[in-house]
N, C-alpha and C positions, 0 to 999 in steps of 0.2 A: 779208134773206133769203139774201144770198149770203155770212154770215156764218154763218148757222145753215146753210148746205148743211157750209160750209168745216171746220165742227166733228161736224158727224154723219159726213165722211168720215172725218173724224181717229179719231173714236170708232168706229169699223170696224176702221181699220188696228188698230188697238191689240187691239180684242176680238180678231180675226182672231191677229194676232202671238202673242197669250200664250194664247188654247185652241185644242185640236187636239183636233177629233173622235175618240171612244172607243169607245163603243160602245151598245147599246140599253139599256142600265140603268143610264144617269145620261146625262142629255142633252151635258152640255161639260166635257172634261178639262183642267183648270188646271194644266201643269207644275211652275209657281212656289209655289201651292199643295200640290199631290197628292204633286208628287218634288221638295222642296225642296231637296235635296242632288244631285241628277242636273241640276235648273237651275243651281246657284251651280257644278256641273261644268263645264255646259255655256258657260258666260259666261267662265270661265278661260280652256278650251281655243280657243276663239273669240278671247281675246285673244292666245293662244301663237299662233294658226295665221296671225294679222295680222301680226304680225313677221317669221314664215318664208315668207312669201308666194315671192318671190323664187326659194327653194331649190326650195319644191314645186312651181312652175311651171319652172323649171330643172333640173330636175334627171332622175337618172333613177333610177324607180320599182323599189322589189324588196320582192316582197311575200313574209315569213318564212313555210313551211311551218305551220300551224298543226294540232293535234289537237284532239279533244277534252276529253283528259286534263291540255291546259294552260289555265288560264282567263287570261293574259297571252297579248293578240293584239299584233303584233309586226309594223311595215312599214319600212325606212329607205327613203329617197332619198341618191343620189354623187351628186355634182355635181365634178368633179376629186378633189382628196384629201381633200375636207369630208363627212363625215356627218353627216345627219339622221336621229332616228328616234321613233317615235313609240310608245309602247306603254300600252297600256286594258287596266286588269284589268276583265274584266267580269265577277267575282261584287260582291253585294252583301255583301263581310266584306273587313275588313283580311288581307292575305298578304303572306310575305316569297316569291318568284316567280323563277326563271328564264328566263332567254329565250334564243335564240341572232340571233347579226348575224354571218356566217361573214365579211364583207368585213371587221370592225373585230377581225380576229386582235389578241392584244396590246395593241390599244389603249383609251386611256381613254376615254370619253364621261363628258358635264356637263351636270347637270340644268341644263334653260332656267332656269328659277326660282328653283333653291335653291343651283345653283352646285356643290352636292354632286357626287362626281367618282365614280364608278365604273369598276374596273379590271377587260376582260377576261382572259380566258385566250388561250392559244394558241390554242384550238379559237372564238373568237369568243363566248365563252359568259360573260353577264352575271346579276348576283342584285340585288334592289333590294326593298326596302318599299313596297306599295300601300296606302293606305287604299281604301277602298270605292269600287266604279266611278271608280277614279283613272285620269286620265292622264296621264302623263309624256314632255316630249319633249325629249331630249338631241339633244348637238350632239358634234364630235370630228373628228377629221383620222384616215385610213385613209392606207397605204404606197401610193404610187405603183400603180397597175395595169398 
């Protein structure tokens, strides 16, 4: 009995973990299923965010102006002369995108993943390729404040 409790709770967590209530016209929404490409998202970003653990509890937080007319939402963390920063396009289509990071003038930022290097402008001002609900989180060194 206390073998079949140990496994009916296992079989909970797990249903539990992978649907998340939807709405009244289909009883349980399967991420892994329904957005199989927002899940296999979702699993990356989770493992970029387990490495930077450190910066984002360290550091300090600046969150980029955003509009509406930009679909790349945009936050870094300083932490001395190290930047972090984080950017999600959130339409569902590939774009080539803009951002601004006014503290990383000049400087270069490196995609965590791909190592690909991206060079600002004076004005702090970055371009980069998203594919679809991508996110991307670069790393880089900022001038002395």
């Amino acid at each position: 009995i206390r073998r079949q409790r140990q496994m009916c709770i296992r079989d909970s967590l797990l249903y539990y973990a992978f649907y998340i209530e939807r709405d009244v016209r289909r009883d349980r929404y399967m991420i892994t299923a329904d957005a199989p490409a927002l899940w296999t998202e979702l699993i990356r970003l989770n493992r970029q965010i387990a490495l930077l653990e450190p910066m984002l509890l360290g550091g300090q937080w600046h969150p980029v102006q955003l509009s509406s007319d930009r679909p790349v939402h945009v936050a870094y963390w300083l932490r001395g002369s190290h930047l972090l920063a984080i950017a999600v396009n959130t339409e569902n289509r590939p774009l080539i995108a803009d951002f601004f990071i006014p503290a990383a003038r000049s400087s270069v930022l490196v995609n965590l993943l791909s190592r690909e290097e991206i060079k600002g402008t004076e004005e702090g001002q970055f371009a980069d390729r998203f594919e679809p609900l991508e996110t991307k989180i670069y790393i880089g060194r900022v001038p002395a404040q």
